[in-house]
C-alpha positions as CSV (number, residue, x, y, z in Angstrom):
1,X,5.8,-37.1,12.0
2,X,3.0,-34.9,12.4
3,X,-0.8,-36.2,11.4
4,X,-2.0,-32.7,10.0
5,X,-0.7,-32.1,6.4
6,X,1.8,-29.0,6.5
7,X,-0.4,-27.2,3.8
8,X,-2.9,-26.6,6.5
9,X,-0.1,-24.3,8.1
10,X,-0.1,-21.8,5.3
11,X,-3.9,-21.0,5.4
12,X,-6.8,-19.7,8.2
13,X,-10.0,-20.3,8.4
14,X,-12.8,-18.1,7.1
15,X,-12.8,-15.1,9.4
16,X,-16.4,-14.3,7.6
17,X,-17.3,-17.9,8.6
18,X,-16.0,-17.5,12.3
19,X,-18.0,-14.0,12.7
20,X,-21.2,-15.6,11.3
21,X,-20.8,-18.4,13.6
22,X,-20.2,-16.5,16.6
23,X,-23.1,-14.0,15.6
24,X,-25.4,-17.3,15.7
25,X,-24.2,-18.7,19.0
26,X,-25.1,-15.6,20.8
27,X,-28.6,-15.4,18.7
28,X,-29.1,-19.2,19.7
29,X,-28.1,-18.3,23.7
30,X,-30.8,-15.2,22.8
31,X,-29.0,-12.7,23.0
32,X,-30.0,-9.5,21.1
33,X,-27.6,-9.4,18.4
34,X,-28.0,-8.0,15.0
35,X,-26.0,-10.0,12.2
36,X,-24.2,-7.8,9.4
37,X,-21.3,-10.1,8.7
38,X,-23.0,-12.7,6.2
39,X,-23.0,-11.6,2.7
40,X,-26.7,-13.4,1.9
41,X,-29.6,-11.9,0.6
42,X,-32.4,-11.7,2.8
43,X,-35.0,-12.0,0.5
44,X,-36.7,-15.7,-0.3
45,X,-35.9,-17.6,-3.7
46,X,-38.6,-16.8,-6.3
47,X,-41.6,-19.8,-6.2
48,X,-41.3,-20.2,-9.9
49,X,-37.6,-21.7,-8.8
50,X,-38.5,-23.3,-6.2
51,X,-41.1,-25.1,-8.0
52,X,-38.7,-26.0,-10.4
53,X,-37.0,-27.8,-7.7
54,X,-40.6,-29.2,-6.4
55,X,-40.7,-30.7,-10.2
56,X,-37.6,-32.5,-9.9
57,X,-38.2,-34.0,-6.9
58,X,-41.9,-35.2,-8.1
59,X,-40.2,-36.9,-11.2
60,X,-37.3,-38.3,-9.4
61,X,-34.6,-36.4,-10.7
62,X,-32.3,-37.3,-8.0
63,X,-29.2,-39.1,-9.4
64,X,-25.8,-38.3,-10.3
65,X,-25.4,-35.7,-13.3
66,X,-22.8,-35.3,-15.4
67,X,-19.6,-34.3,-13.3
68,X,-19.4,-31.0,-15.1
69,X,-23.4,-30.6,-14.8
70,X,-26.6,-31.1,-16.7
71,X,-26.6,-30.8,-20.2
72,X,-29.9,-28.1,-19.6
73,X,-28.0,-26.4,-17.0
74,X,-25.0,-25.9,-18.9
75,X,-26.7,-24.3,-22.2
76,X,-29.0,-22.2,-20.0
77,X,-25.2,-20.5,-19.0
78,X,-24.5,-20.7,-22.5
79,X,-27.9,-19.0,-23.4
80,X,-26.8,-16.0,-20.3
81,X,-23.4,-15.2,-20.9
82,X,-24.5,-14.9,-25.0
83,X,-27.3,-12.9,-24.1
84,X,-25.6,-10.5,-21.4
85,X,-22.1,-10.5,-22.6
86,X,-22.4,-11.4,-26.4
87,X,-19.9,-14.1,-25.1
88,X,-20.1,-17.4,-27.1
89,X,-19.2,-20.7,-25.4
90,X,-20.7,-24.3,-25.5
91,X,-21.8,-26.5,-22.8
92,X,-18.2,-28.6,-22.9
93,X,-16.9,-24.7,-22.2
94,X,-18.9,-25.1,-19.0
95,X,-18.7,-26.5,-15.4
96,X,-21.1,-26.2,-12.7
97,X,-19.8,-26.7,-9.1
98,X,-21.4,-26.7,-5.9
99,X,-20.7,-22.8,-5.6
100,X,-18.8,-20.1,-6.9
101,X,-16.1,-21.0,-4.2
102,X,-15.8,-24.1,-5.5
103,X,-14.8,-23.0,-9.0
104,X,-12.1,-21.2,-8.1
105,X,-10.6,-23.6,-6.0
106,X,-10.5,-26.1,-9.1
107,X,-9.5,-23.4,-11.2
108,X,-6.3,-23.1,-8.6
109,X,-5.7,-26.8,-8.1
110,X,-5.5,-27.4,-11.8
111,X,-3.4,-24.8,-12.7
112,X,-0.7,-23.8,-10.3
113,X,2.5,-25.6,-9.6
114,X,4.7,-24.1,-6.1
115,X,6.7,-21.0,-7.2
116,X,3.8,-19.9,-9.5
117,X,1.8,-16.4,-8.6
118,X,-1.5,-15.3,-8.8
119,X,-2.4,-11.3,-8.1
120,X,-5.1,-10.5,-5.9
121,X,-6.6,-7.3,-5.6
122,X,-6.8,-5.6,-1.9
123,X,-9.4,-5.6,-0.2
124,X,-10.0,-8.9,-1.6
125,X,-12.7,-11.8,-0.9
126,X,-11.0,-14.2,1.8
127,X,-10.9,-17.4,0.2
128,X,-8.7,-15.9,-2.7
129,X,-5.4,-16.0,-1.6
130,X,-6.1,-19.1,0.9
131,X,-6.8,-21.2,-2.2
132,X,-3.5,-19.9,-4.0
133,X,-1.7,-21.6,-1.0
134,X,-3.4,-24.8,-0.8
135,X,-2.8,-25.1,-4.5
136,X,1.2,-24.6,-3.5
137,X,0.7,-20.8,-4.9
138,X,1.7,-17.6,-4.3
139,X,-0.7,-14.4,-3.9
140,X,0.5,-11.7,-5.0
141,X,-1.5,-8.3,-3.1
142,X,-1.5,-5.4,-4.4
143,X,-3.2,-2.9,-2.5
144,X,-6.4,-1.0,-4.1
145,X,-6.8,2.0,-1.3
146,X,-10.1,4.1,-0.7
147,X,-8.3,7.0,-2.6
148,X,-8.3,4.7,-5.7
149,X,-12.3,3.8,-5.4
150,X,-10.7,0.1,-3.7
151,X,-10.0,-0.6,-7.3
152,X,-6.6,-2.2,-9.1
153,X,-4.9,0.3,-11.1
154,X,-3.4,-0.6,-14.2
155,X,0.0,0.4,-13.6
156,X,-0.2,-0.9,-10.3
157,X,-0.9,-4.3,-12.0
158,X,1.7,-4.1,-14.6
159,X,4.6,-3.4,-12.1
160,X,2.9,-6.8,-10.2
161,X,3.3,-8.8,-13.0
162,X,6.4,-11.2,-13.6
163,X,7.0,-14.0,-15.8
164,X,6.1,-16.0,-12.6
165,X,2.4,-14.4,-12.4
166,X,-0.5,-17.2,-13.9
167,X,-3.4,-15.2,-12.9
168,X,-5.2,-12.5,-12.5
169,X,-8.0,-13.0,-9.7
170,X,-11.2,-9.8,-10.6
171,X,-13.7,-9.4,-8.6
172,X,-16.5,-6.2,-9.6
173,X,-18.4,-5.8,-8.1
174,X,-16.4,-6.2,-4.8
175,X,-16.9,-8.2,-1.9
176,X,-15.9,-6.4,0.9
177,X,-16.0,-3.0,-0.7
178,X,-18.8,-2.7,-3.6
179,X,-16.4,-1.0,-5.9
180,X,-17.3,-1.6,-9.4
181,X,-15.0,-1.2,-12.3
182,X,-16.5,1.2,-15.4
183,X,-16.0,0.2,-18.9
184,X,-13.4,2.6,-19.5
185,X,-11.3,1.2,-16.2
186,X,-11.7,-2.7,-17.5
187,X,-10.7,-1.3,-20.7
188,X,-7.5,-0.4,-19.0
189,X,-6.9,-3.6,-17.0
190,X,-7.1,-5.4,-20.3
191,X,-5.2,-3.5,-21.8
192,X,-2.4,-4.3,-19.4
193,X,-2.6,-8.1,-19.7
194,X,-2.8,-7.9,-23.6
195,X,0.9,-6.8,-23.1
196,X,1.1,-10.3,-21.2
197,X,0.0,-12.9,-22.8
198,X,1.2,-15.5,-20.0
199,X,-1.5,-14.2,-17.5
200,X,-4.5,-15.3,-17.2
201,X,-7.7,-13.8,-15.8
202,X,-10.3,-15.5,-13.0
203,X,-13.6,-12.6,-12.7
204,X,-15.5,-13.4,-10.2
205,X,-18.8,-12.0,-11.4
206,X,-20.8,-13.3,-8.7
207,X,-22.0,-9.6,-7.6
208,X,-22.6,-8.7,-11.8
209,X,-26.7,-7.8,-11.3
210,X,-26.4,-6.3,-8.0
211,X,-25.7,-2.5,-9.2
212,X,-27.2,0.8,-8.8
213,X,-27.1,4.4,-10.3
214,X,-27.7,2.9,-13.7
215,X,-23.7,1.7,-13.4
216,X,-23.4,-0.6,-16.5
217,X,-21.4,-4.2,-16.0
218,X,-18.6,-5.3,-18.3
219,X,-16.9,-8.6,-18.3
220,X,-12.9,-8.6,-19.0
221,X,-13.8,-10.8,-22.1
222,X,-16.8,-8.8,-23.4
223,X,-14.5,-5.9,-23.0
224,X,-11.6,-7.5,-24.9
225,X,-12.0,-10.2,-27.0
226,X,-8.6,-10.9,-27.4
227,X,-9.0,-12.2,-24.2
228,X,-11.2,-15.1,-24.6
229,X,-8.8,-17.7,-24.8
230,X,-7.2,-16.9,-21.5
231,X,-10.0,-16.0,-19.8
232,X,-12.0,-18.1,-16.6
233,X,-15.5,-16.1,-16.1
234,X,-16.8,-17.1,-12.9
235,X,-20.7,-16.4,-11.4
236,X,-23.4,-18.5,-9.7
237,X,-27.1,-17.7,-9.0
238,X,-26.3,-17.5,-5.2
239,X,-27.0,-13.4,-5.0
240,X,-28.9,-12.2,-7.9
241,X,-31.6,-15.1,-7.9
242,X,-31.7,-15.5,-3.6
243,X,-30.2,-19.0,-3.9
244,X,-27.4,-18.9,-1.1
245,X,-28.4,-21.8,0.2
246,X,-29.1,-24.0,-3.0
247,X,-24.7,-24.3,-4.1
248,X,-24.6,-23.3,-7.7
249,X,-21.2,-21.9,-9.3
250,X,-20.2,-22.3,-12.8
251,X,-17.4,-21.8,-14.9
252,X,-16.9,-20.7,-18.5
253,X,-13.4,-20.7,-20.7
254,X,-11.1,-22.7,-22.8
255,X,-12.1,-26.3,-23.1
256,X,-8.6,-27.6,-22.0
257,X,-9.3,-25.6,-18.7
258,X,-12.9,-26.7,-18.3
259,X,-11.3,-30.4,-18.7
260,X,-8.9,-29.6,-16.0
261,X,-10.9,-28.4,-13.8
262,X,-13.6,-30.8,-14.2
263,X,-11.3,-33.9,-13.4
264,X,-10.5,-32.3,-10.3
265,X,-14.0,-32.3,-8.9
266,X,-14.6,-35.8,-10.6
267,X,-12.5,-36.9,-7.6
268,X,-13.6,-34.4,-5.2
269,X,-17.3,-33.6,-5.1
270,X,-18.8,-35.5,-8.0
271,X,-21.9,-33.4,-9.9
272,X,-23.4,-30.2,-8.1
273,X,-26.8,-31.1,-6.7
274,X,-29.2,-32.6,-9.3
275,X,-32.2,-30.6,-7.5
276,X,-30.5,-27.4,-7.4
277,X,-28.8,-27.5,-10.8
278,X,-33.1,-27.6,-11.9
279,X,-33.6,-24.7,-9.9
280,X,-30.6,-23.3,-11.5
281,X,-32.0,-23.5,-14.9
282,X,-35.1,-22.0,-14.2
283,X,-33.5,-19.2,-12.5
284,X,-31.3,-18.6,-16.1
285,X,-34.0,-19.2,-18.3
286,X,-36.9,-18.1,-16.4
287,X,-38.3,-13.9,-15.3
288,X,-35.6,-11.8,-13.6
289,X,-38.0,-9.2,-13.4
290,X,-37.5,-9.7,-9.5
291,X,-34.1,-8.7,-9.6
292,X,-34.9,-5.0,-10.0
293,X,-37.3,-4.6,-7.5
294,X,-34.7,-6.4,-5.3
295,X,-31.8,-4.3,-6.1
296,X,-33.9,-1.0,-5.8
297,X,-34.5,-2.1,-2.0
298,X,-30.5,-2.6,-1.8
299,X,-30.0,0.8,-2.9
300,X,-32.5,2.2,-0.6
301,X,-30.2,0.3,2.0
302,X,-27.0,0.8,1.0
303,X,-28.1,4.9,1.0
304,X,-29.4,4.6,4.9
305,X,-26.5,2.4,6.4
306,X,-24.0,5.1,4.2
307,X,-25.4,8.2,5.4
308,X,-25.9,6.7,9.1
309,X,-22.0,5.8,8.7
310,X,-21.2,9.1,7.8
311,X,-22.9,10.6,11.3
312,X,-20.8,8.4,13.8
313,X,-17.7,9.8,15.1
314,X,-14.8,8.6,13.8
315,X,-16.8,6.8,10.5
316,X,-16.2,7.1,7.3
317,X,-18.0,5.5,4.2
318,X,-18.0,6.2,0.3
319,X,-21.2,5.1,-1.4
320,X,-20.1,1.6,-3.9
321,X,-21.6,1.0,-7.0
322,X,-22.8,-2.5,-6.7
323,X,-23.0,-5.7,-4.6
324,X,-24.4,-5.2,-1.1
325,X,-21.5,-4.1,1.5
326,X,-20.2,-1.4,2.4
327,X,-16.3,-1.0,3.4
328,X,-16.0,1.9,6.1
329,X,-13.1,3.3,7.5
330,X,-13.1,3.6,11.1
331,X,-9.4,5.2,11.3
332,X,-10.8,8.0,13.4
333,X,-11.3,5.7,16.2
334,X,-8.0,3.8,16.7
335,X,-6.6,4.6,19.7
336,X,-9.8,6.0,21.4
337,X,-10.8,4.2,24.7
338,X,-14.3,2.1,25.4
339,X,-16.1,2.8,28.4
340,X,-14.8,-0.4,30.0
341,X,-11.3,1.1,29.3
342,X,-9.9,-0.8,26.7
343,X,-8.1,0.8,23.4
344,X,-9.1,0.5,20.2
345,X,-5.6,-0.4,18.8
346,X,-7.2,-2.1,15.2
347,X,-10.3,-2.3,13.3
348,X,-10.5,-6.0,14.8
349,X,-10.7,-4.5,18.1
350,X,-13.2,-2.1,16.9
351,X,-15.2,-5.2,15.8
352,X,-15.3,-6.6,18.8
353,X,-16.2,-3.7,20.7
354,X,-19.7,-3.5,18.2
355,X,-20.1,-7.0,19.4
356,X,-19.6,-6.9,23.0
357,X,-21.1,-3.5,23.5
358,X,-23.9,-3.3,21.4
359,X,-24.6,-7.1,20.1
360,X,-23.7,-5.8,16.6
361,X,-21.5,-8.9,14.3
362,X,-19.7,-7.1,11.4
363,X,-16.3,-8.2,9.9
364,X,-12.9,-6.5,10.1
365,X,-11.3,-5.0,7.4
366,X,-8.0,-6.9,8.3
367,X,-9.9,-10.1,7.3
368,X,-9.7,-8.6,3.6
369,X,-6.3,-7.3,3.4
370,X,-7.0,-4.1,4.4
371,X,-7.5,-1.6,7.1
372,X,-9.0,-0.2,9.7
373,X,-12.2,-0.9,7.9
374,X,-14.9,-3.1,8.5
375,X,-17.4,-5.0,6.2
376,X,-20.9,-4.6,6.5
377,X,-23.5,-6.3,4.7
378,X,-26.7,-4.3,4.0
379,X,-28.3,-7.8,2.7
380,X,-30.8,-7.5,5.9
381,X,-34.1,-5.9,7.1
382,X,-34.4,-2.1,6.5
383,X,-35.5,-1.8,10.0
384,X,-32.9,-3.8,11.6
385,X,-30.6,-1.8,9.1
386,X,-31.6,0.8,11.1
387,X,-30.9,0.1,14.5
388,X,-27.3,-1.2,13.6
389,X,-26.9,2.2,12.3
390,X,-28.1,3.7,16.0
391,X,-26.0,1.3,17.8
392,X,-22.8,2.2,15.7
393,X,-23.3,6.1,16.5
394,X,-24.2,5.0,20.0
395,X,-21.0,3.0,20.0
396,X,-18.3,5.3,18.5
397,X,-20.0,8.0,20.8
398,X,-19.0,6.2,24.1
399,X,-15.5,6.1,23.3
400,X,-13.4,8.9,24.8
């Protein structure tokens, strides 16, 4: 009888995870090595956050919480998604997790029985369909190429759907391509699952204040109402508010959902973090005024890694509309040679070649569902920005 449960056979780990950790062991053996693969803002956490978290330390706020969070934290979400998506829920509407990742993975255990199938979007985040299958699941991928702007067409999704389908997994902005859906494209998504009522939709807003070129954000239901009931909206303060680090997800939909869900981590994790669930609710209720500024250094970035893309043989990259990656194609170098001889027969091997011939960690588009591409994160220094751009045109120019 084997000791390792047979679940663990249907799933991999993080390949984001394995290229941040390799990118580390080489910086730790000091090597000179530039890290594009993690998707974490480089800037620090506001102070009046962090003294939020000072605060809570000082007056001992350092027990156990409510399982599905602080009763301050939850109507501070309340209080966001009324105020930036006219949405109305109340704090038993709400769970807070210890990330973003961590609400869907309830969201999945609490919902899906073997045989059942959730639709994922590709290029899709990596954990989406891994948690499907540990929740005895079945991803569904339907393939979002360049040529569509990486985003789900809504005939594509209504030939997906069967009376097997559950969810719906959303992601917009994107991680790994930026791709942001308009109002006009939600429009038509929901438009497609107001024909079914059985399916249910997870958007992972998570990316939601991270846009540029005065693109406007709509939440599936903001967009459609009718869609409320059926509807798990998903974000965190991990990206807008610099909070990586600090494990903050929440959840918002129908209470017997939120119930579910919340039982589930009752026997898993227990409450999020009672210090960062105070940091949490300043960064909700407090000034955003930093996000801006922030996001017009992003753009600034996104613009210089795109346009150094775009002068490397073999690279190609369209400009996204939000978060901060960029998805390029580097079809026009399969099949070329490195200097040491070797082919470039995938975009892994293209990713490893970066790595091993110019210290540069990026991710491959295979990770996501979908290739050759490879994920970079602009989420760094402008100047180090920079030199990953030189050593990608320095790269793709060595191979013959």
């Amino acid at each position: 009888m084997a000791f390792i449960a047979e679940r663990l056979s249907r799933i991999k780990p993080s390949p984001t995870n394995a290229a941040q950790g390799k990118f580390l062991e080489m910086k730790a053996a000091g090597k000179d090595v530039i890290g594009l693969a993690a998707g974490e803002p480089d800037f620090p956490t506001p102070d009046h956050i962090k003294e939020a978290a000072y605060k809570a330390i000082r007056e001992n706020d350092t027990r156990y919480t409510a399982i599905a969070g602080t009763p301050a934290l939850r109507q501070a979400i309340c209080g966001k998604l009324k105020r930036d998506h006219g949405l109305e829920y109340t704090p038993n509407q709400v769970v807070v997790s210890s990330g973003g990742k961590q609400v869907i993975f309830n969201a999945m255990l609490a919902t899906l029985d073997a045989g059942d199938e959730v639709i994922v979007p590709a290029p899709y985040w990596v954990s989406y369909p891994e948690m499907v299958l540990v929740a005895d699941g079945t991803p569904v991928i339907v393939d979002c190429p360049e040529s569509k702007g990486f985003k789900l067409q809504p005939e594509d999704l209504d030939r997906a759907i069967t009376p097997k389908t559950k969810w719906l997994i959303l992601n917009s902005p994107s991680n790994p391509t930026g791709a942001a859906y308009s109002y006009a494209e939600m429009r038509a998504i929901c438009d497609v699952l107001l024909k079914h009522p059985h399916v249910w939709v997870l958007t992972d807003d998570m990316y939601e204040k991270l846009v540029y070129d005065d693109f406007e954000f709509h939440t599936p239901a903001e967009v459609e109402p009718k869609l409320y009931e059926r509807t798990l909206t998903m974000n965190g303060v991990s990206k807008a508010y610099c909070m990586t680090g600090w494990r903050i997800g929440y959840g918002a939909g129908p209470q017997k959902l939120i119930t579910a869900m919340s039982t589930i981590q009752s026997q898993s994790t227990s409450n999020a973090s009672s210090i960062s669930q105070a940091a949490a609710t300043a960064a909700l209720n407090g000034p955003s005024d930093f996000i801006p500024k922030n996001n017009a250094v992003f753009k600034q970035r996104r613009d210089l890694i795109v346009s150094m893309l775009n002068q490397a043989r073999g690279i190609k990259c369209t400009r996204p509309e939000g978060a901060f990656y960029v998805y390029p194609s580097c079809a026009g170098v399969i099949g070329k040679k490195t200097p040491a001889g070797k082919t470039i027969a995938t975009d892994t091997d293209f990713a490893g070649y970066l790595l091993e011939s110019e210290g540069l960690s990026v991710v491959q588009g295979s990770a996501f569902g979908m290739g050759p591409n490879f994920r970079i994160s602009y989420a760094t220094a402008t100047e180090l920005l920079e030199e990953a751009g030189r050593r990608i045109q320095r790269a793709c120019a060595a191979l013959a």
